[in-house]
N, C-alpha and C positions, 0 to 999 in steps of 0.2 A: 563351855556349853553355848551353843546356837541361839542367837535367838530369832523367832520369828516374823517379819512386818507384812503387815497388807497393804496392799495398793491395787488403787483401781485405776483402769485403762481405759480412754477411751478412743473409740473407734468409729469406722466405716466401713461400709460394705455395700456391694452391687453383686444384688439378692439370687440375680438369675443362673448363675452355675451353683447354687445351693439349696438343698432341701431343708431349709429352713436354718433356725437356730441350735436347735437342740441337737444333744447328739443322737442317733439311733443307727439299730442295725443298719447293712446292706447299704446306706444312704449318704451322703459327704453333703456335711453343715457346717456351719460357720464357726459352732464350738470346736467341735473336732481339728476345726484348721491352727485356728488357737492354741492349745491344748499343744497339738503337735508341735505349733513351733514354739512355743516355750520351752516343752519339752529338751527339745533340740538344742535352742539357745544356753541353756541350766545345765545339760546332760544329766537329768533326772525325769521321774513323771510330775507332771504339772497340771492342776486343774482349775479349772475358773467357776465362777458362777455370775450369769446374764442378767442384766434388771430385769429383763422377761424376752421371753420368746418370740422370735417371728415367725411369718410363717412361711413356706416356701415360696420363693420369687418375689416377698417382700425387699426392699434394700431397708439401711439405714445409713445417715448422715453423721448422725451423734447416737450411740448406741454406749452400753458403760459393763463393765465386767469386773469383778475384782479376784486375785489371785494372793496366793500367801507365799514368800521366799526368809529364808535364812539362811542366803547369800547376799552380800554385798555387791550392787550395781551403780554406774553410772544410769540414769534415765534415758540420757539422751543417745548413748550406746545401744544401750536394749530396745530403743524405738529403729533406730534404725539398722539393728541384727535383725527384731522381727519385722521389719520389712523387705529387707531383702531375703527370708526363710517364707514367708507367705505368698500367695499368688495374686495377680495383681488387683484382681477383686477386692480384697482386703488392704486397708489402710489405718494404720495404728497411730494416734495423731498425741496423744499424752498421756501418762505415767504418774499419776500421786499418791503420795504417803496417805493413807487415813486409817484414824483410829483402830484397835485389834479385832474389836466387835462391830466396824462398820460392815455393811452388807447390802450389796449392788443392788439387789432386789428386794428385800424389803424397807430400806431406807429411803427408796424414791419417793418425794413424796409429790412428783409430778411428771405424767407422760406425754406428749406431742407428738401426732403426724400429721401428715400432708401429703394428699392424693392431687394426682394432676391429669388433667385432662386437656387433648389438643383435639381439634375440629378439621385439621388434615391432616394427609399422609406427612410424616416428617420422617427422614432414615435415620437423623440423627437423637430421637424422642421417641424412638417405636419400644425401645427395651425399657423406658421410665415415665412413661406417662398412657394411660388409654382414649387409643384413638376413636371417639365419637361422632358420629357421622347423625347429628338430629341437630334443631333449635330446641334451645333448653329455656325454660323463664328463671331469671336468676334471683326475681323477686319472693317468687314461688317456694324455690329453696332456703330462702335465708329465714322465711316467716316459718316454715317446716323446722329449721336447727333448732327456734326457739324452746321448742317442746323437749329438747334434747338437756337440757340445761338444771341441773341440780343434782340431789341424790335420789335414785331411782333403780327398781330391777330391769334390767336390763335382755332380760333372757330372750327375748322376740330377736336379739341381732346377734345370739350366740350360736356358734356351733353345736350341733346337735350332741355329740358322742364328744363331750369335753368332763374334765375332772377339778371343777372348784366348788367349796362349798356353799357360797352364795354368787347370786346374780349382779348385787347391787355394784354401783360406780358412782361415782362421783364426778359427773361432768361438769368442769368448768367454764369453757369458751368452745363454742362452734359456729363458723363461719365460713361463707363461698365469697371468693377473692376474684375477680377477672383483672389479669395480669396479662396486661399485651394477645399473645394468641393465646393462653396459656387461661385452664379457669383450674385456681386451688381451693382446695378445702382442706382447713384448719381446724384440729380439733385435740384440744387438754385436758386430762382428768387424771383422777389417783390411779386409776388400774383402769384395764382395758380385758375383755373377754375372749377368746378364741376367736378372730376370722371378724369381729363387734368392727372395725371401722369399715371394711370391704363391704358388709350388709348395711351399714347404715349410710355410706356412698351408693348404693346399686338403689334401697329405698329411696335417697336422694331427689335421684337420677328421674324414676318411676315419677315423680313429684313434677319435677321440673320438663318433664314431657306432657303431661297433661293424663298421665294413667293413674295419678291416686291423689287427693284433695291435701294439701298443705297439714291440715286437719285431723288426716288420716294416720297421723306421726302418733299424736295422743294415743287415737285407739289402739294401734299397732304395740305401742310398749307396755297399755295397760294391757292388753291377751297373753302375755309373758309366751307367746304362739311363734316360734318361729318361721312357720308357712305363712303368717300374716305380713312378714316380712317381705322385703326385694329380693332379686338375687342378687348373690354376692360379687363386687364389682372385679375385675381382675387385679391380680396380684401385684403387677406389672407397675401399677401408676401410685404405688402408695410406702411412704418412707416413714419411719422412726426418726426423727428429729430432735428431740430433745431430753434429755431424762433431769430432772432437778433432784437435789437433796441438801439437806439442812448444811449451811456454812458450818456447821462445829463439828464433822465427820470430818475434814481435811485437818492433816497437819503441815501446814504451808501460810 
């Protein structure tokens, strides 16, 4: 009799030849890419499940998935079969045993991205960072994150036509980095809301050009109003970086 082990994977990806995370009709996502080559590697059907969602033309750097087999592999085999069965957008970078009831998505108990923003044309940063063309105050923004910080609903920087049953998050650190030509924004908490970092970069933004008072952060999250909000900033400049989960899920 077979038995069965999970492992979680983790990965990367450059978000722009994909409609997102998830799978769905008509549409080629990042799961689906996955999926199939597993598939393919196993000769079986194979399914994963994502610490969470991106959205389309988001990337990620460190992104986590876990899958179940009862077959015997080498790690370092199946990292480099499913890379050479994936397109080069995707990049599979490790392989671990973890417990039978571990689970890539609700076990996270911390998310990270980073949105970049560059001030000229660059050909080689046009696909991963959004090009802004203003003076921003970067004093402006950082006294703005602060209001961002703790537990809170969040629903002012959610997408509208989304399906969870509360607003609330838990934000832990938020911060604007100016990095050479490069200005990032860093931002961690337990969960994150549909399209919630794109809207809270575009509010940002709004902030640090002189269209809405540093101030204006508080009242913005207290109206749970997402018209109170910025626009959402593009897809383009904003990464998945890190997913954390308790050391006692790994068997390693």
């Amino acid at each position: 009799m077979s038995h069965t082990n999970r492992f979680f994977l983790e990965l990367s990806y450059h978000g722009k030849p994909f409609h997102g995370w998830q799978i769905q009709q008509n549409a080629f996502s990042v799961q689906e890419s996955i999926e199939s080559a597993l598939s393919t590697y196993f000769k079986k059907t194979m399914t994963i499940m994502g610490s969470g969602r991106t959205d389309t033309g988001v990337h990620a750097s460190h992104q986590v998935c876990h899958f179940d087999s009862d077959s015997d592999f080498d790690p370092e085999k199946l990292i480099k079969g499913l890379n050479g069965i994936l397109p080069k957008s995707i990049g599979i970078k490790a392989i671990r045993p973890v417990k039978p009831d571990a689970h890539a998505r609700f076990d996270a108990l911390e998310r990270s991205y980073f949105y970049r923003i560059i001030f000229q044309k660059n050909p080689f940063m046009d696909e991963l960072a959004w090009t802004l063309f203003g003076k921003l105050d970067l004093e402006r923004m950082n006294t703005a994150t602060q209001y961002l910080i703790g537990e809170q609903d969040f629903e002012a920087f959610s997408k509208v036509q989304t399906e969870v049953n509360h607003f609330r998050c838990h934000i832990l650190s938020a911060r604007w980095e100016q990095k050479e030509e490069e200005l990032l924004f860093h931002i961690t908490a337990n969960r994150f809301l549909r399209g919630m970092v794109r809207t809270i970069v575009g509010t940002l933004i709004e902030i640090g050009l002189g269209k809405k008072s540093p101030e204006s952060m508080r009242e913005i999250i207290l109206s749970k109003n997402r018209s109170n909000a910025g626009k959402a900033a593009p897809a383009k400049g904003l990464f998945l970086n890190r997913v954390i989960y308790p050391r006692e899920i790994y068997i390693d």
